[in-house]
MILOLO-584306 format. One record per residue (C-alpha): residue number from 0; residue in three letters; x, y, z. Coordinates in Angstrom, 3 decimals. Example, Ala and Ser with C-alpha at 12.3 -4.5 7.8 and 13.67 -1.06 7.14 Angstrom:
REM MILOLO-584306
[node 0; ALA; [12.300; -4.500; 7.800]]
[node 1; SER; [13.670; -1.060; 7.140]]
***
This chain:
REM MILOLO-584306
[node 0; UNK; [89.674; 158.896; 42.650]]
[node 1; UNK; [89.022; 162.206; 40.096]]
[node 2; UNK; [85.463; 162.569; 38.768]]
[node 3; UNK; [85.245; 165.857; 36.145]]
[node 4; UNK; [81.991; 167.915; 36.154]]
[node 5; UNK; [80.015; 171.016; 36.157]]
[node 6; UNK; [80.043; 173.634; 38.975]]
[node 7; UNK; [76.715; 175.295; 39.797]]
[node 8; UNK; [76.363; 177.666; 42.385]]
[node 9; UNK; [73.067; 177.587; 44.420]]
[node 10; UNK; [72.568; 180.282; 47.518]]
[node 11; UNK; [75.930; 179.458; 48.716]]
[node 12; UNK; [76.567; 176.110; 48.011]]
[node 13; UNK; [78.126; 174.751; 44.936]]
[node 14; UNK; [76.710; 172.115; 43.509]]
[node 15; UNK; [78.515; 169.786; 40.500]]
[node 16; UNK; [77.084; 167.453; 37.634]]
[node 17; UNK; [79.241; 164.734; 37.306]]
[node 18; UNK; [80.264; 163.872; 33.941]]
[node 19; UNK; [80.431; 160.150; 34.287]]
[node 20; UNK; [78.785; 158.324; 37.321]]
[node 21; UNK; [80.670; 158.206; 40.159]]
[node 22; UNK; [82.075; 154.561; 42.223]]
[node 23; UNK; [79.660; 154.399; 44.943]]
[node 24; UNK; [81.212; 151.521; 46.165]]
[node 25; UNK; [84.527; 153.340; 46.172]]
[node 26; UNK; [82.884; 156.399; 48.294]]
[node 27; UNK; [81.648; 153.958; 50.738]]
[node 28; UNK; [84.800; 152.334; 51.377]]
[node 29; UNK; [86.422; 155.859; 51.811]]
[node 30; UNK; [83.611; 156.999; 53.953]]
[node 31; UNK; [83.034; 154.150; 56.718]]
[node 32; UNK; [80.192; 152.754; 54.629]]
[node 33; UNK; [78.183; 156.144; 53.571]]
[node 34; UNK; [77.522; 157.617; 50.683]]
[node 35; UNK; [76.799; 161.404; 52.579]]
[node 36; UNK; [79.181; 163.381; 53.794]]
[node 37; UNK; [82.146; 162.338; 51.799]]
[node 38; UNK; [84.941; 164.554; 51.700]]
[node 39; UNK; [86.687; 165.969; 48.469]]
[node 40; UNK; [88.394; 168.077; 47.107]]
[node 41; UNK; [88.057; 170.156; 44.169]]
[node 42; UNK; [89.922; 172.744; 41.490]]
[node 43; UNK; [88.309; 175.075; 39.392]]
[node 44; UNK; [89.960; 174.371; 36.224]]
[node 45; UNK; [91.160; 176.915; 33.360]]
[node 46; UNK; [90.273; 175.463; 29.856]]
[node 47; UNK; [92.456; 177.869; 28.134]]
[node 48; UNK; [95.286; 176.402; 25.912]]
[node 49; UNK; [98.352; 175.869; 27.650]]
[node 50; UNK; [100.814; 179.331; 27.011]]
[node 51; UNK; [103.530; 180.706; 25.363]]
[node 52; UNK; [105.556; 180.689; 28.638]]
[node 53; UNK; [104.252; 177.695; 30.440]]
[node 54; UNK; [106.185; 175.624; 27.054]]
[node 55; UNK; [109.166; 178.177; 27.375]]
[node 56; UNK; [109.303; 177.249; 31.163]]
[node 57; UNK; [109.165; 173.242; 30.403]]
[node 58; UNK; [111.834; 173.170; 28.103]]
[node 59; UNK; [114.199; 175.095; 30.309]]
[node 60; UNK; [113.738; 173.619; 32.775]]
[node 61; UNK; [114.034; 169.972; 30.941]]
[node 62; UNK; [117.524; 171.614; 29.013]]
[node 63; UNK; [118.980; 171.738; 32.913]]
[node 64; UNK; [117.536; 168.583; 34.219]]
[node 65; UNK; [118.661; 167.142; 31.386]]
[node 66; UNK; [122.376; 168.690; 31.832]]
[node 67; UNK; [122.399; 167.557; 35.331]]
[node 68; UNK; [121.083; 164.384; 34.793]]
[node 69; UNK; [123.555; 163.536; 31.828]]
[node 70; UNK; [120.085; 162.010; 30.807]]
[node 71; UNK; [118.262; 162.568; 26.891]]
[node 72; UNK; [115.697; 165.462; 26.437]]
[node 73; UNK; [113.192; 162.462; 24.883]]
[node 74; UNK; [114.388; 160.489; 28.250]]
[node 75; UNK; [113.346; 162.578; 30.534]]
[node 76; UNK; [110.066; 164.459; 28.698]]
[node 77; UNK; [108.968; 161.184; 28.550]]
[node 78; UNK; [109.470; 160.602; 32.610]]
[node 79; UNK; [107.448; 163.580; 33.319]]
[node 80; UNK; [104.671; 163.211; 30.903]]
[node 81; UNK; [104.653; 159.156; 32.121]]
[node 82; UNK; [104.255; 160.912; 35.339]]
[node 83; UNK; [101.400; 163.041; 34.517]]
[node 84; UNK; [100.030; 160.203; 32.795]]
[node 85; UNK; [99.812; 157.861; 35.908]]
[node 86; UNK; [98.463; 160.495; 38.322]]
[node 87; UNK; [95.796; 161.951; 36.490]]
[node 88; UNK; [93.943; 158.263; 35.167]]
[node 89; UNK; [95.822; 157.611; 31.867]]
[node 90; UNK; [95.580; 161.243; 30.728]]
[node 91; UNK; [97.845; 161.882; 28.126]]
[node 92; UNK; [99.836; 165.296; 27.870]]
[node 93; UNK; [101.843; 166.764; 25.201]]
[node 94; UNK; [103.224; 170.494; 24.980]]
[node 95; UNK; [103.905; 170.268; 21.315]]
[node 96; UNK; [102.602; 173.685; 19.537]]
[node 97; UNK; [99.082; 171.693; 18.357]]
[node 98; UNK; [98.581; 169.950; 21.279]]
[node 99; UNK; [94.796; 170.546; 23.365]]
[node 100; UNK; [96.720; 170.666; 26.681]]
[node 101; UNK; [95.139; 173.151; 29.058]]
[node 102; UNK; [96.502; 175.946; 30.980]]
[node 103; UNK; [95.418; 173.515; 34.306]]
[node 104; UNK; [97.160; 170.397; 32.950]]
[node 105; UNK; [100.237; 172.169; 31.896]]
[node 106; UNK; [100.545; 174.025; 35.702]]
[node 107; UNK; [100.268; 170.307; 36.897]]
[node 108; UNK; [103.289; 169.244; 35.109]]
[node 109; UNK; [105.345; 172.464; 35.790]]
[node 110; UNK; [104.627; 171.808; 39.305]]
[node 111; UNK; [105.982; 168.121; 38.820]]
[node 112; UNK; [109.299; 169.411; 37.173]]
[node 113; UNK; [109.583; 171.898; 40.092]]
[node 114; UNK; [109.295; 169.368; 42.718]]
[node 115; UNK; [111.484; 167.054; 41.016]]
[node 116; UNK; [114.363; 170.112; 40.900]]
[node 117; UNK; [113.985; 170.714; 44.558]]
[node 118; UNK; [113.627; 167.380; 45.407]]
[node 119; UNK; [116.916; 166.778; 43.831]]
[node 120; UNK; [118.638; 169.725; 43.945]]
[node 121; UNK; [119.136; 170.559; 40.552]]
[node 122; UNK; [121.434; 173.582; 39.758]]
[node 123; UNK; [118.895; 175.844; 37.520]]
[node 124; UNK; [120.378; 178.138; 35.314]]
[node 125; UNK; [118.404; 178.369; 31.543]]
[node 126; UNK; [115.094; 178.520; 33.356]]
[node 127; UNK; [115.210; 180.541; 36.706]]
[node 128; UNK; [114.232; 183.660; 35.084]]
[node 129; UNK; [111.017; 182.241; 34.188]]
[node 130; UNK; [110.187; 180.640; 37.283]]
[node 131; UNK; [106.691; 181.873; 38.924]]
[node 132; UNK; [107.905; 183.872; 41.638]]
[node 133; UNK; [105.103; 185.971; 42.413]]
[node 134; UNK; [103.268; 182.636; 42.984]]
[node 135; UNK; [102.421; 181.820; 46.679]]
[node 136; UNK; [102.451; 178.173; 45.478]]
[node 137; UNK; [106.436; 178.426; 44.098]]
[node 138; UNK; [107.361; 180.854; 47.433]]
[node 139; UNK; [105.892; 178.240; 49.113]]
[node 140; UNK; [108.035; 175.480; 47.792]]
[node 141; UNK; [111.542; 177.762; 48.362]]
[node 142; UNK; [110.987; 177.907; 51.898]]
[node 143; UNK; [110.027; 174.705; 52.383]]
[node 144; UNK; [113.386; 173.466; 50.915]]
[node 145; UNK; [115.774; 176.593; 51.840]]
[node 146; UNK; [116.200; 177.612; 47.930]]
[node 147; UNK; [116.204; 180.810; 47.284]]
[node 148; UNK; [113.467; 182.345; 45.751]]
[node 149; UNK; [116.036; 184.161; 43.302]]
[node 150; UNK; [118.585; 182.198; 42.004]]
[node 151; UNK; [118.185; 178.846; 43.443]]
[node 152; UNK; [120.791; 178.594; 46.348]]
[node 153; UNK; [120.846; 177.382; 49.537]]
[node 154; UNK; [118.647; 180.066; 51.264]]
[node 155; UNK; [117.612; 181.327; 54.651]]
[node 156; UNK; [114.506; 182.569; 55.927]]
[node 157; UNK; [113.851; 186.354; 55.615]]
[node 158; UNK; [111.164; 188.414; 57.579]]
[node 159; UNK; [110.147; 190.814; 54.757]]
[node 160; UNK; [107.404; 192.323; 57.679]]
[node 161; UNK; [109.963; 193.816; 60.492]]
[node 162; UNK; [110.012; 192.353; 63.725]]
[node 163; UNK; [111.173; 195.438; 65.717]]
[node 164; UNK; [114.495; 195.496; 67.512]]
[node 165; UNK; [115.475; 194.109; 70.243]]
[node 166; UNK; [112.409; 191.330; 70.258]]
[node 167; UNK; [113.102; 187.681; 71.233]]
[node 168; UNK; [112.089; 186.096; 67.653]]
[node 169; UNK; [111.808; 183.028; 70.359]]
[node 170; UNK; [108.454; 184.748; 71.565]]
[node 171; UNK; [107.055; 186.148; 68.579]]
[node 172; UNK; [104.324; 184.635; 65.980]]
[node 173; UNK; [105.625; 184.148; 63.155]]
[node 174; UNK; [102.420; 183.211; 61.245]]
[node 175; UNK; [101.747; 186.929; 61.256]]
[node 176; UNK; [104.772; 187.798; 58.815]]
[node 177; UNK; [105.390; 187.451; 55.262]]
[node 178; UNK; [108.385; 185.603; 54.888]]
[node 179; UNK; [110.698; 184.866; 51.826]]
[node 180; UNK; [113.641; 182.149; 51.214]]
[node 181; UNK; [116.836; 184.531; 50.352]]
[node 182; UNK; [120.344; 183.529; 50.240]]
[node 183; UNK; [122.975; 185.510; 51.671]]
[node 184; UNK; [123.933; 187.638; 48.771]]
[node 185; UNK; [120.464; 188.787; 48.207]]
[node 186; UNK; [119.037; 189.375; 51.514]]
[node 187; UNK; [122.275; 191.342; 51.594]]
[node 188; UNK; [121.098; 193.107; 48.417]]
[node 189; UNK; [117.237; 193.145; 49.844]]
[node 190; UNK; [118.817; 195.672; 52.732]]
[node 191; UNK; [120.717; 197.181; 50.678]]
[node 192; UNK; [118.820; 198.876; 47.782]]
[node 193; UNK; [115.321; 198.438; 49.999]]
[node 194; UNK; [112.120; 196.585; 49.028]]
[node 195; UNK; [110.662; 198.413; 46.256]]
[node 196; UNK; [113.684; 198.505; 43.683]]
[node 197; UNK; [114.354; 194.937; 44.525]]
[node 198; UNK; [111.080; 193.724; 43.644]]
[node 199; UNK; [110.924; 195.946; 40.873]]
[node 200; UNK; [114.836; 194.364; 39.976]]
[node 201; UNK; [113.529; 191.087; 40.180]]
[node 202; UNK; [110.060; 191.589; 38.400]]
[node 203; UNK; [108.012; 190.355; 41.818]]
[node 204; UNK; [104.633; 191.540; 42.949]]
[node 205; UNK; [104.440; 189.496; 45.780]]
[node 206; UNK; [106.663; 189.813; 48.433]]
[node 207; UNK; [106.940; 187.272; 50.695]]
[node 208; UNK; [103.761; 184.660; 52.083]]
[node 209; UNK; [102.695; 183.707; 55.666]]
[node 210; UNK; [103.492; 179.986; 57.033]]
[node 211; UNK; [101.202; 178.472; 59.839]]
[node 212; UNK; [103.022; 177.005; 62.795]]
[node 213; UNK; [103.482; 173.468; 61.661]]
[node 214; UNK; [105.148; 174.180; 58.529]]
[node 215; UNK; [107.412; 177.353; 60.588]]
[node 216; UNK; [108.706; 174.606; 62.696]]
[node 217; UNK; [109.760; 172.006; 59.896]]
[node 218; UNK; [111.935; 175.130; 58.836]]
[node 219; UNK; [112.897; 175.378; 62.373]]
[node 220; UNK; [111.616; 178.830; 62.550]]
[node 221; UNK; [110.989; 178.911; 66.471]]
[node 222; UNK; [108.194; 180.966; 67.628]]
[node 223; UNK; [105.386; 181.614; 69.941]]
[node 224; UNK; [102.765; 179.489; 68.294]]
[node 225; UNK; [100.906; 178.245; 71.638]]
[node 226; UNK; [97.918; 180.316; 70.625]]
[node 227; UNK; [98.197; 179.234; 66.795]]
[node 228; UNK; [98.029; 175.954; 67.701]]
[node 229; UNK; [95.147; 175.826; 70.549]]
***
């Protein structure tokens, strides 16, 4: 269930203003009965006009799915904004040059297309350059699925925090290092020309995000997570 509203912010609490009436009877049923005490979720959203670069990113990304898929561009624009569509209550979305789509609805769809590449294992050419990198969200999503965070390969997991030598990585807590999904040839590079010219090489700001223990071990990063976990 989605309800849109107003934020407020009151001493510490936020409070929001509904803009249609919410189903009570739907809350109950999620809540054991009670209206009190619900539990939601919520995004701040950004009302801006979806960019430049968000419709550059689309429609690169589409040109390779589409090349992959052997698939029309009007086939499979319409599969993603049928997508959209369906999980966000009948909403339409368009990334035509006139179109009111905001900056919020546009990341939404991105982040369907990116899934859907992963998912898949699309090969990515046209539109890896302008791929959010420096977002924790998209770092997030290459380690997850062992791409790498550069050009899209099969990737492993690289400590961009050193461990120390000589350590058992066995007995050490991994949720307290930044890591980043690299493939061979540029973790080689990483080492190689250090990490300030290769984030500088590869236009990133942030290098590398922390896991917690749950997701380390889906990646089979093995680790000393009793205390994490407690």
């Amino acid at each position: 269930m989605q309800v849109e509203g107003t934020a407020f912010f009151r001493e510490g609490y936020i409070v929001v203003a509904p803009d249609n009436q919410p189903n009570e009877r739907r809350i109950r049923r999620l809540n054991d009965g009670q209206l009190d005490g619900a539990r939601i979720r919520f995004e701040f959203v950004d009302n801006r006009l979806a960019s430049t670069d968000q419709r550059n990113l689309f429609f690169a990304l589409l040109d390779d799915i589409v090349d992959w898929s052997g698939n029309s561009k009007d086939v499979m624009k319409k599969y993603f904004y049928d997508e959209f569509q369906e999980e966000n209550d009948g909403r339409e979305i368009s990334l035509a040059d006139n179109s009111d789509t905001t900056m919020t609805e546009a990341t939404k769809l991105l982040n369907s297309v990116i899934d859907f590449i992963f998912f898949n294992g699309v090969p990515v050419n046209e539109g890896y350059e302008l791929l959010p990198r420096n977002e924790a969200a998209f770092q997030y999503k290459c380690l997850m699925s062992k791409h790498c965070l550069i050009c899209g390969r099969h990737a492993d997991t690289h400590h961009v925090d050193a461990v120390g030598m000589g350590r058992d990585r066995n007995h050490i807590d991994h949720t307290k290092h930044r890591l980043m999904a690299l493939c061979r040839d540029h973790h080689t590079e990483y080492h190689k020309i250090g990490s300030v010219a290769f984030a500088k090489k590869y236009l990133i700001t942030r290098l590398g995000i922390r896991l917690n223990a749950d997701d380390l071990k889906k990646i089979g990063v093995r680790g000393d997570y009793e205390q994490t976990t407690n």
